[in-house]
C-alpha positions, -999 to +999 in steps of 0.1 A: +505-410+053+485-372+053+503-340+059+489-314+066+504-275+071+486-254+096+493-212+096+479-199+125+489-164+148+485-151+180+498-119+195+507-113+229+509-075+246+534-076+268+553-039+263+560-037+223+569-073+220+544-090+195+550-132+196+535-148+164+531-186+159+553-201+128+531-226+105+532-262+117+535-292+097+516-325+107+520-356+090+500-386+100+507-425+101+484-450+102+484-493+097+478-478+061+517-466+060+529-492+085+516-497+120+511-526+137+479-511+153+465-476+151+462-478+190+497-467+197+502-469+232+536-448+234+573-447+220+611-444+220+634-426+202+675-440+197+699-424+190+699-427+158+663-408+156+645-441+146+613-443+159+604-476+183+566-476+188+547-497+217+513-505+200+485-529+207+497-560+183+532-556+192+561-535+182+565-512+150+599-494+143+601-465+115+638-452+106+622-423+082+617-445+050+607-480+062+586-500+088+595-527+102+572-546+128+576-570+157+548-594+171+542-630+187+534-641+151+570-634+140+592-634+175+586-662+198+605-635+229+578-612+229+558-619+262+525-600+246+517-582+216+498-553+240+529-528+250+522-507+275+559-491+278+587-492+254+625-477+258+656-478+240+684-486+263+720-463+256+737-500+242+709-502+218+687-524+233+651-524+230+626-529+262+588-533+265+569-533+290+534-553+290+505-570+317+525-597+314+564-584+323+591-575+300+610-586+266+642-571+255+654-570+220+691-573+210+691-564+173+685-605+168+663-620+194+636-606+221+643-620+254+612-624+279+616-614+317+584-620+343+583-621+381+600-658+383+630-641+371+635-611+394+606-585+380+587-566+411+550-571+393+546-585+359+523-552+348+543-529+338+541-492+331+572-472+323+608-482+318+636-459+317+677-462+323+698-438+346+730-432+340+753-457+357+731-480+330+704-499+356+674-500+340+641-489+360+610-505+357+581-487+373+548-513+378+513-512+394+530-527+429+559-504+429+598-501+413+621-527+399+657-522+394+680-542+366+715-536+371+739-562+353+718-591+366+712-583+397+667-573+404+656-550+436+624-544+439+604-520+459+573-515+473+549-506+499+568-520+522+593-501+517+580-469+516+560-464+486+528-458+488+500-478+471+492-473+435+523-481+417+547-460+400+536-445+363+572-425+353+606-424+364+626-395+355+666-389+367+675-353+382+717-348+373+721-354+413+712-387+411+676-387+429+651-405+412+617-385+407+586-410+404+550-404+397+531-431+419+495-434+404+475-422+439+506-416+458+523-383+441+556-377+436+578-399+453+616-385+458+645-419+463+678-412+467+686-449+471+679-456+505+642-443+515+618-424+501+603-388+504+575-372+485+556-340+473+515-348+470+483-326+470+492-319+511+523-298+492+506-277+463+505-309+441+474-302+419+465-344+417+482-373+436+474-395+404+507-384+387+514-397+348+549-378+340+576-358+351+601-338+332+628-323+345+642-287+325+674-271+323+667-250+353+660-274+373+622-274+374+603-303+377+573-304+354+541-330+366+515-342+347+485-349+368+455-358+368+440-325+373+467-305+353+505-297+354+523-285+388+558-272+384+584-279+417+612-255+418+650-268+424+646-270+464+612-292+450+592-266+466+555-258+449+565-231+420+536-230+402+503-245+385+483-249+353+455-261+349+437-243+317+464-254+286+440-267+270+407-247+263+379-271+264+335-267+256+321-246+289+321-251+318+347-280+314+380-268+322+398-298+335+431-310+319+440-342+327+482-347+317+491-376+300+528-370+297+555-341+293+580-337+277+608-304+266+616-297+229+649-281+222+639-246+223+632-256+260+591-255+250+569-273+272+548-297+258+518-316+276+496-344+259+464-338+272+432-358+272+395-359+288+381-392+290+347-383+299+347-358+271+351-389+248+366-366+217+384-337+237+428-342+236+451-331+223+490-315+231+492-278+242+529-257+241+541-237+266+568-208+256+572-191+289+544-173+284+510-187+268+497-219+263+489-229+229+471-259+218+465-282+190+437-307+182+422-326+157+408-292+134+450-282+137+456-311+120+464-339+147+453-378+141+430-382+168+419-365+206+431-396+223+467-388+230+488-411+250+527-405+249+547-372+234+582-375+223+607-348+203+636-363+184+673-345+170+654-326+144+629-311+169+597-329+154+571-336+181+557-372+177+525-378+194+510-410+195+470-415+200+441-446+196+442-440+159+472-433+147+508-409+148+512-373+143+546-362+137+545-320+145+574-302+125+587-269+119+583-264+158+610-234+157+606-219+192+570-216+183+576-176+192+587-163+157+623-142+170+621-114+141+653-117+117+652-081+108+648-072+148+687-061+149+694-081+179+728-091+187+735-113+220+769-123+228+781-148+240+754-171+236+752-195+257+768-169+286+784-173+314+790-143+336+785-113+308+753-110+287+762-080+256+737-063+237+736-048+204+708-029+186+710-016+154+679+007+164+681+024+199+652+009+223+651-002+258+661-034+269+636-061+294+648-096+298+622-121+313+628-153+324+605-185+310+575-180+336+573-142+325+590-126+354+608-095+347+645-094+357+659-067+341+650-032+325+676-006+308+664+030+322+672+043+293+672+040+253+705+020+247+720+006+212+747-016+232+745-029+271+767-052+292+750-068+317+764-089+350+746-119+347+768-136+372+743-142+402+714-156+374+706-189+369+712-214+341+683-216+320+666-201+289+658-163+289+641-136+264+655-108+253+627-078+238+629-048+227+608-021+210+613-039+178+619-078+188+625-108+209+654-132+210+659-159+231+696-166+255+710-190+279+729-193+302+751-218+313 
């Protein structure tokens, strides 16, 4: 295991407000420390924050101390030692997904699943579970569904397009978002399906993940970049530069998303035909910031990014696991600032407090400004009422601080 502590700063001009990166901590895991395989494929966090990792010689779990691992050498369940897809089911149990269909472990015994016993296609590439507890199984012919032990499948034929589905992700109004591998984004709300490609703003119809934030945006990894939908999935924006690469490449193919707690957006990022260009990149709202191998990461070949209770990023890559800590919010909110915002989360009433009169901007995560005192103030009271929930930042001549409301 190597750690390794990376300072690094940045400042951004926008008014007074000066953003500085806090030092990042990135400690490495390898077959020396544990691993089944250095080719980690992707992984699951419980509840518990134990780490399940999907490699290529089977299944290795880490609960902070120990490793423990899980192969065909050792458990006759598993239906192959490559994982392509792993997920840790709310009752605890573990699924994986392979070329060859599915095994679920129990805390005992792996039980192996395959198209003879209800699964859609036996190559599997995501698994996840919605809330009433069905597990989803996107494949390269489509979408299964496990509820109790009841399969539905559904394919082409139904409405999706060719390609297969590549990630699954739950909005709270019960539509299912999936990202087919040529098709886009396809929308289900149970019955039929409806969908948001290149035709719509989409930056690349070969979609890999989908993340879904607290204000309702829908962030896509793509082929050719990340493309946010707004909450009537409407195109809100694109990025396509997160990750600076060698003139006069600037493609930045998204292998997955995900949101730390801060509400950050991270994207794992890697160019193939660039052989030794990847990496993950951080967005705060307003600049991308990368990390690679020279930051301290295991390797450029990143595959699956996850962020567990303690806000650590875990990446996993061809040659290894880099757990990212001390994430903060990444934009260092000065203690000696004298900012007080209360109540925090709000509601309907933001106050303000300064120990230092300045004037007051508040900009939402994509760097719009919504609001500007017209006047040096120490206190404000702001009607918030008509805004919506999210994460928000707060400067002033002296300091930032981050809000939300609820």
């Amino acid at each position: 295991m190597k750690t390794i502590l990376k300072l690094g700063a940045f400042f951004l001009a926008m008014g007074t407000m000066q953003l500085s990166i806090n030092a990042q901590t990135f400690t490495n895991f390898t077959v020396a420390d544990g691993l089944l395989s250095n080719n980690v494929h992707c992984l699951s966090i419980d509840v518990s924050d134990n780490i399940w990792f999907g490699t290529q010689n089977g299944v290795s779990f880490y609960d902070g101390s120990t490793w423990t691992s899980h192969s065909q050498a050792t458990d006759s369940g598993l239906v192959d030692n490559n994982v392509k897809a792993i997920y840790v089911a709310s009752n605890g149990n573990v699924w994986i997904g392979t070329d060859f269909g599915i095994s679920v472990y129990d805390g005992m015994s792996w039980t192996a699943y395959t198209e003879s016993d209800g699964l859609g296609d036996n190559r599997v590439n995501c698994i996840t579970e919605t809330v009433t507890g069905a597990i989803w199984i996107g494949t390269s012919d489509g979408v299964t569904k496990k509820e109790g032990s009841v399969w539905t499948s559904w394919g082409m034929s139904d409405g999706l397009p060719f390609g297969g589905v590549n990630h699954i992700s739950e909005h709270n109004s019960g539509l299912l978002y999936m990202g087919s591998g040529l098709g886009g984004v396809q929308i289900f709300d149970g019955t039929t399906f409806s969908e948001f490609t290149e035709t719509e703003g989409l930056l690349n119809d070969k979609v890999r993940s989908i993340h879904i934030d607290a204000t309702d945006k829908k962030w896509i990894g793509t082929a050719d970049g990340l493309t946010v939908m707004d909450g009537t999935d409407a195109l809100f924006e694109n990025h396509t530069r997160m990750f600076i690469l060698p003139p006069p490449d600037t493609l930045n193919p998204v292998e997955d998303v995900t949101i730390d707690i801060n509400g950050n957006i991270w994207a794992a990022i890697y160019v193939d035909y660039l052989v030794t260009e990847g990496g993950v990149a951080m967005y705060n709202g307003f600049n991308w910031i990368s990390y690679d191998v020279s930051d301290g990461l295991i390797g450029p070949v990143v595959k699956q990014i996850a962020v567990d209770g303690s806000n650590n990023l875990w990446v996993t890559t061809s040659t290894g696991v880099t757990r990212m800590s001390n994430l903060l919010s990444n934009i260092e909110e000065y203690k000696n600032a004298g900012i007080t915002i209360y109540p925090n989360p709000a509601l309907n009433v933001l106050n303000v407090a300064l120990t230092k009169q300045s004037k007051i901007k508040i900009y939402d995560l994509t760097g719009r400004i919504l609001y500007t005192s017209q006047r040096l103030v120490s206190s404000q009271t702001i009607d918030i009422s008509d805004w919506k929930k999210g994460i928000y930042m707060l400067s002033t001549g002296g300091g930032v601080s981050k809000f939300v409301i609820i």
